[in-house]
Each structure stands twice: as structure tokens, then as C-alpha cells.
C-alpha positions as CSV (number, residue, x, y, z in Angstrom):
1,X,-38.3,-87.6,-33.4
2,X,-36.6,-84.5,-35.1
3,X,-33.6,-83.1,-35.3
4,X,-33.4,-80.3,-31.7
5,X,-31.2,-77.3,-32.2
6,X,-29.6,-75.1,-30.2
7,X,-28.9,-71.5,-30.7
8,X,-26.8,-69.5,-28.8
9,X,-27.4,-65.6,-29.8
10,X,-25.0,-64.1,-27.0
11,X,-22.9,-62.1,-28.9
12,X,-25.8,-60.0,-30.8
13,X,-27.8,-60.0,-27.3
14,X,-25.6,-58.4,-24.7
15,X,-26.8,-55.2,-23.4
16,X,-23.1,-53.7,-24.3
17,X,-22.7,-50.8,-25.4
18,X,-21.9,-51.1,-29.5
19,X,-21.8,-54.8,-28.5
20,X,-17.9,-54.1,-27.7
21,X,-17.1,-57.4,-26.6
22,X,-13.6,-57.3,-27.0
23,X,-11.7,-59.3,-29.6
24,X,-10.1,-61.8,-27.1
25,X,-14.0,-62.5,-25.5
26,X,-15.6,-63.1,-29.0
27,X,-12.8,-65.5,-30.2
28,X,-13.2,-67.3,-26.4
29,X,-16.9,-67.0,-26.9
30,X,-17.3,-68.5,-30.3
31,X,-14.6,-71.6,-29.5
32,X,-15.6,-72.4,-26.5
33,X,-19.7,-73.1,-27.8
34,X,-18.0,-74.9,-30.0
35,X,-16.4,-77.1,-27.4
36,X,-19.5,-77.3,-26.1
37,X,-21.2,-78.8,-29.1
38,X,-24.1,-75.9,-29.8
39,X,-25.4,-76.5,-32.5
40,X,-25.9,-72.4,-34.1
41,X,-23.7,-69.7,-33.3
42,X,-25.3,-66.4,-33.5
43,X,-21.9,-64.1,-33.9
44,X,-23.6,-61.0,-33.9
45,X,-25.4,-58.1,-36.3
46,X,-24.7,-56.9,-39.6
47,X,-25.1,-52.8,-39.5
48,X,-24.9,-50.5,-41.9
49,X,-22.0,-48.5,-39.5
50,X,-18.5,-48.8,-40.1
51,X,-17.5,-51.7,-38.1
52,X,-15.2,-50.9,-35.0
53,X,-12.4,-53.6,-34.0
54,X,-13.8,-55.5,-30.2
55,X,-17.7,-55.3,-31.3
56,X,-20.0,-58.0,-33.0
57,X,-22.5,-55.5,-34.6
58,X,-20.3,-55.9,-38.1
59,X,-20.4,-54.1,-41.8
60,X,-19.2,-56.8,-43.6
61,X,-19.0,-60.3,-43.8
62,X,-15.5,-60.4,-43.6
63,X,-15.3,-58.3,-40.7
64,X,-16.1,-61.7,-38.9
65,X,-13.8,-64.1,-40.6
66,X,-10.9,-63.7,-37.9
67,X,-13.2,-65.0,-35.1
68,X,-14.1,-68.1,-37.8
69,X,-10.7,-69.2,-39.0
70,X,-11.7,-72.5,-37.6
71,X,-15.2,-73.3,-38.3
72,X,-15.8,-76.6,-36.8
73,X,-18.0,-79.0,-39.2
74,X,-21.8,-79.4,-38.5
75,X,-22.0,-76.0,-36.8
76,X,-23.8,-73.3,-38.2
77,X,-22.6,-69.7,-37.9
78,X,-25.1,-66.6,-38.2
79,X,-25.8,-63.3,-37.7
80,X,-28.9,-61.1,-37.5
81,X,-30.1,-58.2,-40.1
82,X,-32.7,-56.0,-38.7
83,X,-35.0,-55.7,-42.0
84,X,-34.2,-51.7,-43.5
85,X,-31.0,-51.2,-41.2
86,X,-28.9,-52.9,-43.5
87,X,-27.8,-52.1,-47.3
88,X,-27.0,-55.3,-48.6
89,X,-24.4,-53.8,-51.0
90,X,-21.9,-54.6,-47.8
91,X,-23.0,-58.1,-48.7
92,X,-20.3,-60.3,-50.3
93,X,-21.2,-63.4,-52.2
94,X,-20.6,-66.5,-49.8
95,X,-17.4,-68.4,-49.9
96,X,-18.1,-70.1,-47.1
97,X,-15.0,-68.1,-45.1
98,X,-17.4,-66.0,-43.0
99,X,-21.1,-66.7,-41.6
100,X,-23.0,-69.3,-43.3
101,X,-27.1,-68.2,-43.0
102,X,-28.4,-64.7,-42.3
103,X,-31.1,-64.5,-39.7
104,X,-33.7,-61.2,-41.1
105,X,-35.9,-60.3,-38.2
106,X,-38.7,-57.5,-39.2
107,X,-41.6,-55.5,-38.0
108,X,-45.4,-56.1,-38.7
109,X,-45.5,-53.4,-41.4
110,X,-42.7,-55.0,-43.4
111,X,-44.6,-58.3,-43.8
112,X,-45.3,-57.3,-47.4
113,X,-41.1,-56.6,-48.0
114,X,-39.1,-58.9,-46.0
115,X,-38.9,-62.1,-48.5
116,X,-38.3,-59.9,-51.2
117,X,-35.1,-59.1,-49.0
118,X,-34.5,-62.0,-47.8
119,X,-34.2,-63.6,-51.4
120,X,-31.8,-60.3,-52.2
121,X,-29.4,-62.8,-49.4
122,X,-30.5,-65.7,-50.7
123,X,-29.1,-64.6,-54.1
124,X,-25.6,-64.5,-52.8
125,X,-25.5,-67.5,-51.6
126,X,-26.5,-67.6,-47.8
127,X,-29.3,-69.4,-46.0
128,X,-31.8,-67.4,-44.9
129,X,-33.9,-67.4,-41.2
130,X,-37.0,-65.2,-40.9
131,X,-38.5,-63.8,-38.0
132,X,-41.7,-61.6,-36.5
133,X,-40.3,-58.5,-34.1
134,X,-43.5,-59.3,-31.4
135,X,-45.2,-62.4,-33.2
136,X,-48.3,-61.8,-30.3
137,X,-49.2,-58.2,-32.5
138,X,-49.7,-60.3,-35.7
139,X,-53.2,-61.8,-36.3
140,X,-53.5,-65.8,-37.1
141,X,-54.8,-65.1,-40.3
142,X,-51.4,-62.5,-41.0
143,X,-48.9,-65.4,-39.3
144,X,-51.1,-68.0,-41.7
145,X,-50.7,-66.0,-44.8
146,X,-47.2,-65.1,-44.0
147,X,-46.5,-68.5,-43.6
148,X,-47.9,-69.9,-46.9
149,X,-45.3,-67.6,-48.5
150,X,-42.2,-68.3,-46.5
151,X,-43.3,-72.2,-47.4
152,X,-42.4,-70.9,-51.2
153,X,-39.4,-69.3,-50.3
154,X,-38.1,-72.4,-47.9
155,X,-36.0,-70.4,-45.8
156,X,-33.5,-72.2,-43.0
157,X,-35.5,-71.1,-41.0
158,X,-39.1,-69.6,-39.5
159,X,-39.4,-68.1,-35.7
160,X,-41.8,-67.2,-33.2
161,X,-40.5,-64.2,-31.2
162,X,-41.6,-63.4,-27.8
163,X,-40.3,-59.9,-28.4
164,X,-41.6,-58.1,-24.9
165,X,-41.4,-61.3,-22.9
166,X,-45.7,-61.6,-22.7
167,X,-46.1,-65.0,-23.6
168,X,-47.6,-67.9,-21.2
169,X,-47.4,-71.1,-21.8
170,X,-50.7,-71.4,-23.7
171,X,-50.0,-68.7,-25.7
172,X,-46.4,-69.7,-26.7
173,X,-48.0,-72.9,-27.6
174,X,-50.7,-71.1,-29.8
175,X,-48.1,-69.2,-31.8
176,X,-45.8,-72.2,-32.4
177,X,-48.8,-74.9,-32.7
178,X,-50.0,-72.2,-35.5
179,X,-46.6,-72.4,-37.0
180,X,-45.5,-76.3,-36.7
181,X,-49.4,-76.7,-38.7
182,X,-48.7,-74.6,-41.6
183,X,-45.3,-74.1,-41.6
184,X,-43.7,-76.6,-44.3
185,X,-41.6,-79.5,-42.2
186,X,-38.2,-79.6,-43.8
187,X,-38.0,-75.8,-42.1
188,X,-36.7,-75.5,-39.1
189,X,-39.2,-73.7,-36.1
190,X,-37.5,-71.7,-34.0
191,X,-38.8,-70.1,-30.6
192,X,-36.8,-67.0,-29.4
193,X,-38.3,-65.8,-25.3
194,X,-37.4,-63.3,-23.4
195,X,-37.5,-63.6,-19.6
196,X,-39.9,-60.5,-18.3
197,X,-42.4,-63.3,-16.8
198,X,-39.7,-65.3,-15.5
199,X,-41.4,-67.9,-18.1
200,X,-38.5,-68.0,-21.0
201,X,-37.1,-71.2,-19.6
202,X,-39.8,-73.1,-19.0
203,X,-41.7,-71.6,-22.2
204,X,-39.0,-72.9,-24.0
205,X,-38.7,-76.6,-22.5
206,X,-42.3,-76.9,-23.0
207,X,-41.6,-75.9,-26.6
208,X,-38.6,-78.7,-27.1
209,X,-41.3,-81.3,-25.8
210,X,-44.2,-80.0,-27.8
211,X,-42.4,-79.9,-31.3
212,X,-39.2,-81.6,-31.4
213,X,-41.1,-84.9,-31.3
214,X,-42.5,-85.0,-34.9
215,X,-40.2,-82.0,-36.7
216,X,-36.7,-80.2,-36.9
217,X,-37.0,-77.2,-34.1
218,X,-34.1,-74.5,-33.1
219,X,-34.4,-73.0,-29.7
220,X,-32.7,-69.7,-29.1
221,X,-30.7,-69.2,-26.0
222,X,-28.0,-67.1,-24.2
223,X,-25.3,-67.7,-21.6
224,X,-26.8,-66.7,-18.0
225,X,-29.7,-65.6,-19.9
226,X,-27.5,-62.3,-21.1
227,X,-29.6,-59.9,-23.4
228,X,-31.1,-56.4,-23.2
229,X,-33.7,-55.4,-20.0
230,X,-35.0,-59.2,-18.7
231,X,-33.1,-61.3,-21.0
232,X,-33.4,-64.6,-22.5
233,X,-33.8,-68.0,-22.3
234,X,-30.3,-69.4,-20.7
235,X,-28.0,-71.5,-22.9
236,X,-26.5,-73.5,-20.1
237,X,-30.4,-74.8,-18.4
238,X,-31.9,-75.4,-21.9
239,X,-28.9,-77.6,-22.8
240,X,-29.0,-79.3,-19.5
241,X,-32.2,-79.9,-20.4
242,X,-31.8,-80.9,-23.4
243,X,-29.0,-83.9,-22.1
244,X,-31.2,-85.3,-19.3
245,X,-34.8,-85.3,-21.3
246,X,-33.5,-85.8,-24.7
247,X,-30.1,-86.5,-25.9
248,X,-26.7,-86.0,-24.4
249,X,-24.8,-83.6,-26.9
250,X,-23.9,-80.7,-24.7
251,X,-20.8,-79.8,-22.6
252,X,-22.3,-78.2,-19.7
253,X,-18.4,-77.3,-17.7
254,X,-17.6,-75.7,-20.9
255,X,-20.8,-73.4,-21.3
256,X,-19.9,-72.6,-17.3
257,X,-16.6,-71.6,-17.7
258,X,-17.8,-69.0,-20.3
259,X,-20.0,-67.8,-17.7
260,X,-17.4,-67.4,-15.3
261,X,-15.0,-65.6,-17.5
262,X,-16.8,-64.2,-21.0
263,X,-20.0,-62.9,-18.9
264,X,-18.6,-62.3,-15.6
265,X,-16.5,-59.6,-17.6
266,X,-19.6,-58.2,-19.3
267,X,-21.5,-58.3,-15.7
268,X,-18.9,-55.7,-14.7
269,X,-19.7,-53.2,-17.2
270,X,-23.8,-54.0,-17.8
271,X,-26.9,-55.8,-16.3
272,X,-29.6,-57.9,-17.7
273,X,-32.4,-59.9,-15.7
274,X,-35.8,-60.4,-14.6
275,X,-36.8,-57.2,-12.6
276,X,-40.4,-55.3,-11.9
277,X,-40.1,-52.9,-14.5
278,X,-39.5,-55.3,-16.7
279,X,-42.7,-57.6,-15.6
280,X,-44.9,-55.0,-16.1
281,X,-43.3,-54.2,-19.7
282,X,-44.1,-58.0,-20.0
283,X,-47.6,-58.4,-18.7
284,X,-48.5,-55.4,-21.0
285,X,-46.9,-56.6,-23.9
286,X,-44.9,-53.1,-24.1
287,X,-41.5,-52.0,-25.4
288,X,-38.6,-51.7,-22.2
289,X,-38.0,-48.4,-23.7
290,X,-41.3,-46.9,-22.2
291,X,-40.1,-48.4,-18.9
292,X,-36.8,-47.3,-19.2
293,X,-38.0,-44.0,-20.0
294,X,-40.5,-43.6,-17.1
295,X,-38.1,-45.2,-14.6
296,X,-35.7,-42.1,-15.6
297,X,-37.9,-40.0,-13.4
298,X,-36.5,-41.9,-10.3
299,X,-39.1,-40.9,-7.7
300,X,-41.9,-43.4,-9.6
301,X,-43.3,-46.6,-8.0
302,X,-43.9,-49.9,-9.4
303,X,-47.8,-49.0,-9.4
304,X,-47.7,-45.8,-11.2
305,X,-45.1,-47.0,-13.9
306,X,-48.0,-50.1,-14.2
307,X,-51.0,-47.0,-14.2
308,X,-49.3,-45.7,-16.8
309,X,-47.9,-48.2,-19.3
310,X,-51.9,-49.1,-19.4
311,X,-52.7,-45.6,-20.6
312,X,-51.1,-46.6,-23.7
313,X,-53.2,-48.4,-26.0
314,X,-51.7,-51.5,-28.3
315,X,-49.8,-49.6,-30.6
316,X,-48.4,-47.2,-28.2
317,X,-47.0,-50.1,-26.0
318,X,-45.0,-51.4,-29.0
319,X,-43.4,-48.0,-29.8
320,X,-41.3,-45.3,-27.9
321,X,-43.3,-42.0,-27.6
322,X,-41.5,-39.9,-25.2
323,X,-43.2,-36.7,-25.4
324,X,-46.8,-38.8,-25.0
325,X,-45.1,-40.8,-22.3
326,X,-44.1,-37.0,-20.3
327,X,-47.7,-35.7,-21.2
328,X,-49.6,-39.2,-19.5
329,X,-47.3,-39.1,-17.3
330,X,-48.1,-35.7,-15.8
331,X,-51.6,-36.6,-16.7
332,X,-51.7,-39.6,-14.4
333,X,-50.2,-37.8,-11.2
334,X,-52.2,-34.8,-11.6
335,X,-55.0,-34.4,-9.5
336,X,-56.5,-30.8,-10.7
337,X,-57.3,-28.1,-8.0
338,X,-58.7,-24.9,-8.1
339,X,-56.2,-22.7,-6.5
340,X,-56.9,-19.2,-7.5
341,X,-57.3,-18.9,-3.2
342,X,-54.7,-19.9,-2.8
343,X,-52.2,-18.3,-5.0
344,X,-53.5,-15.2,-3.7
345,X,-53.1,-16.1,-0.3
346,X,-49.5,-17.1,-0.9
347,X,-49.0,-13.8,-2.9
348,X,-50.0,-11.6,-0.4
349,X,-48.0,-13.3,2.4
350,X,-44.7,-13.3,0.5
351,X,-45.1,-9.6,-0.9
352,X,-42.0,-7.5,0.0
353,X,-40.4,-10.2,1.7
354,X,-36.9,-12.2,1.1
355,X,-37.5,-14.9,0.1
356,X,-34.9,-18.1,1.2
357,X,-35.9,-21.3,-0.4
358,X,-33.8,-24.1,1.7
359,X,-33.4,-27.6,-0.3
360,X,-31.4,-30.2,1.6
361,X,-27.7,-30.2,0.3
362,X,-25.0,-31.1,2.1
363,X,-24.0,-27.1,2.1
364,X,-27.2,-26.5,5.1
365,X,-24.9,-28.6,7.3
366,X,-21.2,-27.2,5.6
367,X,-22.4,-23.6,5.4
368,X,-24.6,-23.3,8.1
369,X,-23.1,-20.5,9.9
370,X,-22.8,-18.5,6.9
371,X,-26.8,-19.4,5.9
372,X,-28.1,-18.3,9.4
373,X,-26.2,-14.6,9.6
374,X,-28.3,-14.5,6.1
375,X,-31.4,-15.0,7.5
376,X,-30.4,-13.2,11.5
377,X,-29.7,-10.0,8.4
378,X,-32.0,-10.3,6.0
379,X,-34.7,-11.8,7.9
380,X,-36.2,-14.1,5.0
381,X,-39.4,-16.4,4.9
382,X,-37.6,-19.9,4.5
383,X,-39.2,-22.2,2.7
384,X,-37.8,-25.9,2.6
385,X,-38.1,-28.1,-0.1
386,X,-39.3,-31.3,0.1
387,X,-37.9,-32.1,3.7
388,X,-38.2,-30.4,7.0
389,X,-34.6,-29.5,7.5
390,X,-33.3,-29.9,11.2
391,X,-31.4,-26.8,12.4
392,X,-33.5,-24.1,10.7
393,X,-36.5,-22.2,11.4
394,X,-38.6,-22.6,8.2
395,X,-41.8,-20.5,7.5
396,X,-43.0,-23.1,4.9
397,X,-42.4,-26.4,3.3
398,X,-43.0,-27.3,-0.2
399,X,-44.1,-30.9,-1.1
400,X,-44.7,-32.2,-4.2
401,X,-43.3,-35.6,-4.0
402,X,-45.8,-38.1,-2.1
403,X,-42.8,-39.7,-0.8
404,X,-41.3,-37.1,0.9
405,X,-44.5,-35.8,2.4
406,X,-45.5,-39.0,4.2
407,X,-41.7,-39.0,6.0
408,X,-43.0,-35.5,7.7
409,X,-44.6,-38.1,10.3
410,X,-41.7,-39.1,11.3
411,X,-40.0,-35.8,11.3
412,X,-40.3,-33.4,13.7
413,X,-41.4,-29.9,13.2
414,X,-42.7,-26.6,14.5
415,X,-46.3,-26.1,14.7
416,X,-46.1,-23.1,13.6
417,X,-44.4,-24.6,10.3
418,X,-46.7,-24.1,7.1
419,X,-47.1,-26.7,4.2
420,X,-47.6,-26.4,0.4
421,X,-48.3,-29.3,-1.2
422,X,-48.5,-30.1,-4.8
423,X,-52.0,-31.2,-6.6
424,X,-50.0,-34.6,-7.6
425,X,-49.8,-35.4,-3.8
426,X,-51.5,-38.9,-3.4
427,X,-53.1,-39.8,-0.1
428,X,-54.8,-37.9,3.1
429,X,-53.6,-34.1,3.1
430,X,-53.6,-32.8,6.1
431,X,-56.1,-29.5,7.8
432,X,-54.6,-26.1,6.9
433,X,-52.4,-27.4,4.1
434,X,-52.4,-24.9,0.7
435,X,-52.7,-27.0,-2.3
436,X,-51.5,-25.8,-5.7
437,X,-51.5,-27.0,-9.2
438,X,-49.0,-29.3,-10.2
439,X,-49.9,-29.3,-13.8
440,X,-49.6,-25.8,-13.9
441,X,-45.8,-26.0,-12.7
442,X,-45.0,-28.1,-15.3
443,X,-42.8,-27.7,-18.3
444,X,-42.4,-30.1,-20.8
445,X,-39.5,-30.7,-22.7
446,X,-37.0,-32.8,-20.0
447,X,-37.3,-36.2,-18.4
448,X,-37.3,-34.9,-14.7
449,X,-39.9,-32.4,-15.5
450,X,-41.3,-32.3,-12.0
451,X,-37.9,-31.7,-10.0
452,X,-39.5,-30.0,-6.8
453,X,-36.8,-27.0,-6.7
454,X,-38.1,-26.3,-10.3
455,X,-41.3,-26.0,-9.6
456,X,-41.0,-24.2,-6.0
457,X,-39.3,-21.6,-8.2
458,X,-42.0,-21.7,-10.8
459,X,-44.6,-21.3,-7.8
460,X,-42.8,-17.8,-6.4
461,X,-43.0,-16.4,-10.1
462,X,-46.6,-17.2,-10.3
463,X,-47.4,-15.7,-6.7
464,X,-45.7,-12.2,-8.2
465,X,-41.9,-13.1,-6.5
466,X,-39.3,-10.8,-7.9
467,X,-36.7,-13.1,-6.9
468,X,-35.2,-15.7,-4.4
469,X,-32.4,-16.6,-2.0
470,X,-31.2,-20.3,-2.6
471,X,-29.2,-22.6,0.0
472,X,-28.8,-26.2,-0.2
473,X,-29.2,-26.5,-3.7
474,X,-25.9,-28.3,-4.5
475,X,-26.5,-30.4,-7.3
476,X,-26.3,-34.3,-7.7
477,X,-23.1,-35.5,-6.7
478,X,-21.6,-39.1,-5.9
479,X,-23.8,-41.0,-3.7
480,X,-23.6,-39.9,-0.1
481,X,-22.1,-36.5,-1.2
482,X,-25.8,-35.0,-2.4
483,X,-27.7,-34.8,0.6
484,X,-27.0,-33.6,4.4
485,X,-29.0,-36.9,5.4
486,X,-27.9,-40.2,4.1
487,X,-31.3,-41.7,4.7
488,X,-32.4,-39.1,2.1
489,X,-30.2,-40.2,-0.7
490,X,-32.2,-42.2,-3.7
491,X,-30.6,-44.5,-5.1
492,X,-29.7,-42.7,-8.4
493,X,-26.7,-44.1,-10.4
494,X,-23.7,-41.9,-10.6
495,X,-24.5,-41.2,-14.3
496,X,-27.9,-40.7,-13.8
497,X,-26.7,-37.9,-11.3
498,X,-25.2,-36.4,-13.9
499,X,-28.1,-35.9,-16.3
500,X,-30.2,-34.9,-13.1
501,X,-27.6,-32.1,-12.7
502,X,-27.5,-30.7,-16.3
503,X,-31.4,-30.7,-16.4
504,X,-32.0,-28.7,-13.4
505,X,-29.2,-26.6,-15.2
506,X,-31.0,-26.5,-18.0
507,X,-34.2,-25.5,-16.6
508,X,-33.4,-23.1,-14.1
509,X,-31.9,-21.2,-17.4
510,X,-35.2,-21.7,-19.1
511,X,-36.7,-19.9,-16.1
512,X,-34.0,-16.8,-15.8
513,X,-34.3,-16.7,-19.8
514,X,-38.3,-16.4,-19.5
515,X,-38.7,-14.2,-17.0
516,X,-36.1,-11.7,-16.7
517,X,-37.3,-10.0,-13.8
518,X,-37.4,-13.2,-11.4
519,X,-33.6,-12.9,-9.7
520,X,-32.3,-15.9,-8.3
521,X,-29.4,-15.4,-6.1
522,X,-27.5,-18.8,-5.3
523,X,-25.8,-18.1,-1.4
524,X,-24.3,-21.3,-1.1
525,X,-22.0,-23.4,-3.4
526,X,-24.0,-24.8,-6.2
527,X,-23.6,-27.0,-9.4
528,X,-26.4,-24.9,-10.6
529,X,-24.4,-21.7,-10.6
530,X,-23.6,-21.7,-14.3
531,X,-27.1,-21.4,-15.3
532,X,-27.1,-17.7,-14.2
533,X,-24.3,-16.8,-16.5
């Protein structure tokens, strides 16, 4: 049987911001896996930034040596380069006070540069650990003849990466099986999964029994799984799995009580974990940043963020387009109409009328009595957005969230009550409803492009409106301070209310600065306010 490692990669993982641990957590961090016997601590990046006192994403070497005053014997201490981030003239030559092996991890177009790096480190003394970013977008033949040369080089090291968390069983056995047949056998095989199946456990138990029983093997882990989007492998079940099907080496009480004081602090101020998004970022083998990016428009289902991750072809998935990812996004919802009819049918009905549009801020309910001597004065057409607001007589209602249209059920409202709807709507429209083009609302060039305010406003300049009356437009504010119904609230994060707010800002400048002769007159209190000045 060979010798079965375990690495613990924590400290670089963490979705922290700047990895700002906290100087106290790293020291507790560091001695307490050493208490608990793992084998390789991962202590964090090395980055070209001036280092900041509290985070493990480090310039130097030396920036470390505090939290490694006492190395224990037999462990191994690393950190990870990502290949072209890093000038290696921060690199000191080893003196065995610091770090002893560098782990370079780098991207299939740097296959032709990364030994030639990695020797650079090599040079100065420090063992060396290579590793694919997304070994699944290499071909064999690439991994073969990749191999063949690390075999020259005789790293520490050689790992399979299951960068976006795709992997099944078979395959992780495919890329590792390819690896444990060419890969020389005094270098260690590592296997690094991340969790967006729910398979990086059991992916990497079925590694340990695969490999470790004929060569050396590494298995990367984290406590509680802790890492960016789904996270990792979990330092605590592989070692426990490790002592009752292998060998007892680990101290399980000791890995728990850095759970329940290292990473319950860092639960307080991130998350990581298995989650739907993060599935479908794993069964397409796609970066969490396209996810993240599409679930910043916070109206979007599970289904359409799946519809659209598959618009993007192989290379797309592995990279972060935004602008593509805002045009296929409005791509995908769009459903083209031809509403010339309509547009004219609108125009003429709203011709030399006040206009009121009516969005559902808490201000309909707080200022009601100064909103309905506007419209017993100026006798308005009130048009509601997205919601049929209780206490009002509205003329129209704009949809163009499917959401918020099917709730109209289960609302009630006057028959005499008109409805616009969006060409993105999804689902049986009703008789007598006017469809326009959502696409043709849309501007590019912000996240929540589609905001349905935005493009009620866009709608009235298109129909020939000279201006507009707004109420209820109040901005996002804490959760159950936005809307005059709590049942209407989102679920939005408080800082996501922010940006919501200062994009609407944004764009309903864009729309006074474009067309000067649309007037937009705000009658209640508003966030928006500002973007008239």
C-alpha cells in the first residue's frame, strides 16, 4: 500500500473577502491541523499585492513565517501560485523558515509555460506541485503529453482538478486512472473536487481506495467543506474515513473544534455549499461566475439560469463573458412580437393625458392621501407596475415579469382594468391583453437591465409621452421596508438592495439625459430623486 495524504487547503479556499482570516484564526488554524496530524497544510496564496496583516493571500515568503514559528516535523507546509499572477522576484531562496513546496496551478493555454515556471521555484529551493485549472477541458492525449514532461521535471507533486465540480465517479476515475498510468510513481497524485454534484466526498473516497493501494496519493480537503460557491471535499469526513478504512492517524475532536470556532467565525461573515445554482454550474461544467452573474438579476428561475448556461458553448462555460451573458440573456426571455398595433393603440389612448405610473412602495400606503388629491386634481391614467395595487383605481397594469403576472389570479381587480404585458412574458396571456416588445425596452450596459419601472418609462417615450407622474417608486430599502406588501418582498440581500438602487439611479438618468423632452416628475419620496438633478 502507499503512503495516503492529506491536504487541508482551508486557508487559500475560504470565500473571504482578501482571505482576511484574522491573525489569531490562521495561527489557531494552522496549530490545531497540526494537532490533528494532517499531513499538508495549504497556508494560503502567494500574490503579487502588498500583503495586508489578518489575510493568507501573502507577497512574500516571509510574510508567513509568524504563523510557522513552530513547524511540527513530517508536516508539509504550502501555498498556491496561480501561474502569471505572481512575479517570482518576491520569491526568497528557501531556508526552511517559511513554506516548504509551492503548489502552481495553471490554465489549459499555459501548458506550454508552466514547468518552465515551476523550475524558476524549483531553483530556489522549494518543492514544486503542479496542477490543471479544469483537468475535464484537457484532451488525454494533452494530460498524456503533459505528463511525460512533468515525469522529467519530478515535481512533489501532479493533480487532477475538478475545477467546476462536473466530475462523476467514472470520470474522476478516468482522469486519475490516466494519471496513476503515466504519471512516474515516486510523485505524489493528488485529487482536488469541488462539491456542485454533492459528489466531492464520495469522488474522493473512491479515489483513496482506487490509488492509494499501489502508490503515494494526496487528497485535498477543507474544514466543513469551506471554499468558494459549492465547496470542497471536507477535511473532517475524508479523515474519518481515512481512520476507519485505512489507518488511524487523524484527530477527528480537534478538526471539530476548528469547525466550531475557526469556521463558525467565517460562517458569520460568508457562505459556501452545495446549492442549485451551483448544480447547474456543475452539470455544465461552467465557471460560478456566470451563475453568479445571472443570479444578480434576482427575478430568474432555476430553469432559465439552466436555458441559459447551455447557450454557452465549451469555451464560454469556462470563462466570464458578461456582456454575452446580458445579450443571451435577453435573447432567451425574448419572445419577438410585432407591435406596431399596438404602440399606436397605446399612443393614441394616452395622448394629452397625465400620466401616473404607480409602482408598489411603501409611500402608496404612507402617502396615500396626498397621491389620490393628485389624481381627484389632475385626473391621470394610472398605470401600476407589476402589481395590481389595492386602494387605487388603475387604468392599466404593466407586466413584464412572468412572476408577477401569474399572482394577478389571485388578486383582485376591476374589469375594467387594462393589461400590458411584456413579449418576455412566458405562459397563457390572457384575451384583450396588449403585448409589446421586450427587446425593444432594453438597454444594455447594467445587470438589472429589465427593471419593469425602467422599461414602463421606456414604453411612454416610445408611445410619444412627454412626461410622467411617479408614486411608489421608493427605492430598495431593508427588507420589509421596500414594498407596501410583505408577501411582495424578494428575497434580495441588503447589499444587493443597494446596487438595485444605484442602477435604477443610473438608468433613469440615462433616460432624462437621452431624451430631454420626456419629464419625469417624482410625487412621492424617492431614492431615485437624485437622478433628476
Amino acid at each position: 500500500m502507499g503512503r495516503l495524504q492529506l491536504l487541508d487547503c482551508t486557508l487559500r479556499e475560504a470565500p473571504i473577502d482578501n482571505l482576511m482570516w484574522g491573525e489569531m484564526n490562521i495561527h489557531k488554524m494552522i496549530h490545531g491541523l497540526e494537532v490533528a496530524n494532517v499531513d499538508i497544510i495549504e497556508c494560503g496564496f502567494l500574490k503579487d499585492a502588498d500583503y495586508i496583516k489578518g489575510s493568507t493571500s501573502f507577497q512574500r515568503v516571509e510574510d508567513i513565517i509568524p504563523f510557522l514559528k513552530n513547524k511540527k516535523k513530517g508536516k508539509t507546509y504550502v501555498a498556491l501560485v496561480d501561474y502569471g499572477r505572481y512575479d517570482l522576484k518576491y520569491l526568497s531562496e528557501y531556508d526552511g523558515r517559511s513554506i516548504d513546496a509551492i503548489r502552481v496551478c495553471f490554465k489549459k493555454n499555459e501548458i506550454g509555460l508552466v514547468l518552465d515556471y515551476a523550475a524558476q521555484i524549483h531553483a530556489k529551493g522549494y518543492q514544486v506541485c503542479v496542477q490543471h485549472v479544469d483537468t475535464m477541458g484537457f484532451s488525454d492525449e494533452e494530460i498524456i503529453d503533459f505528463i511525460k514532461k512533468v515525469n522529467e521535471f519530478k515535481p512533489l507533486a501532479y493533480s487532477v482538478v475538478d475545477t467546476f465540480g462536473a466530475m462523476y465517479e467514472e470520470d474522476m476515475l478516468h482522469y486519475t486512472g490516466l494519471a496513476d498510468q503515466y504519471l512516474s510513481k515516486d510523485i505524489l497524485l493528488g485529487f482536488h473536487a469541488h462539491n456542485n454534484l454533492m459528489l466531492a466526498d464520495a469522488n474522493a473516497q473512491s479515489y483513496i481506495n482506487k490509488m492509494s493501494a499501489h502508490r503515494d496519493v494526496v487528497v485535498d480537503a477543507s474544514l466543513f467543506g469551506c471554499g468558494r460557491s459549492a465547496g470542497n471535499a471536507h477535511t473532517e469526513l475524508i479523515a474519518q474515513f481515512i481512520n476507519k478504512k485505512h489507518e488511524e492517524k487523524y484527530n477527528i475532536d480537534e478538526l471539530l473544534d476548528l469547525i466550531d470556532t475557526v469556521i463558525a467565525s467565517a460562517q458569520e461573515v460568508t457562505s459556501w455549499g452545495y446549492s442549485i445554482p451551483y448544480f447547474i454550474a456543475g452539470i455544465y461544467n461552467a465557471h460560478t461566475y456566470n451563475v453568479k452573474q445571472l443570479l444578480k438579476r434576482h427575478n430568474i428561475k432555476s430553469k432559465d439560469l439552466r436555458g441559459i448556461i447551455e447557450l454557452l458553448d465549451n469555451v464560454q462555460k469556462k470563462k466570464y463573458d458578461y456582456a454575452l451573458l446580458e445579450k443571451l440573456y435577453v435573447e432567451y426571455f425574448d419572445n419577438p412580437v410585432t407591435d406596431a398595433l399596438a404602440l399606436e393603440k397605446l399612443s393614441n389612448t394616452f395622448k394629452n393625458r397625465n400620466i401616473l405610473l404607480l409602482a408598489p412602495g411603501k409611500s402608496v400606503v404612507a402617502e396615500k392621501e396626498h397621491i389620490q388629491k393628485f389624481i381627484d386634481e389632475k385626473k391621470p391614467m394610472v398605470i401600476a407596475v407589476n402589481n395590481v395595487i389595492s386602494g387605487y383605481q388603475l387604468d392599466y397594469i404593466f407586466y413584464s415579469s412572468t412572476n408577477r403576472y401569474n399572482l394577478r389570479k389571485f388578486q383582485e381587480c376591476a374589469p375594467e382594468t387594462k393589461v400590458i404585458v411584456t413579449s418576455n412574458i412566458q405562459g397563457a396571456i390572457e384575451e384583450d391583453t396588449t403585448i409589446v416588445n421586450y427587446s425593444s425596452l432594453i438597454k444594455f450596459g447594467w445587470v438589472n437591465l429589465d427593471s419593469s419601472a425602467i422599461l414602463l418609462l421606456r414604453l411612454l417615450i416610445r408611445c410619444g409621452v412627454e412626461g410622467v407622474y411617479v408614486a411608489g417608486l421608493d427605492g430598495y430599502r431593508s427588507a420589509g421596508d421596500t414594498f407596501y406588501k410583505n408577501d411582495l418582498e424578494t428575497g434580495v440581500e441588503d447589499k444587493d438592495r443597494q446596487e438595485l438602487t444605484r442602477e435604477n439611479t443610473e438608468m433613469i438618468a440615462d433616460i432624462v439625459q437621452t431624451n430631454p423632452e420626456f419629464e419625469i416628475h417624482f410625487i412621492t419620496q424617492s431614492e431615485y430623486s437624485k437622478a433628476l438633478e
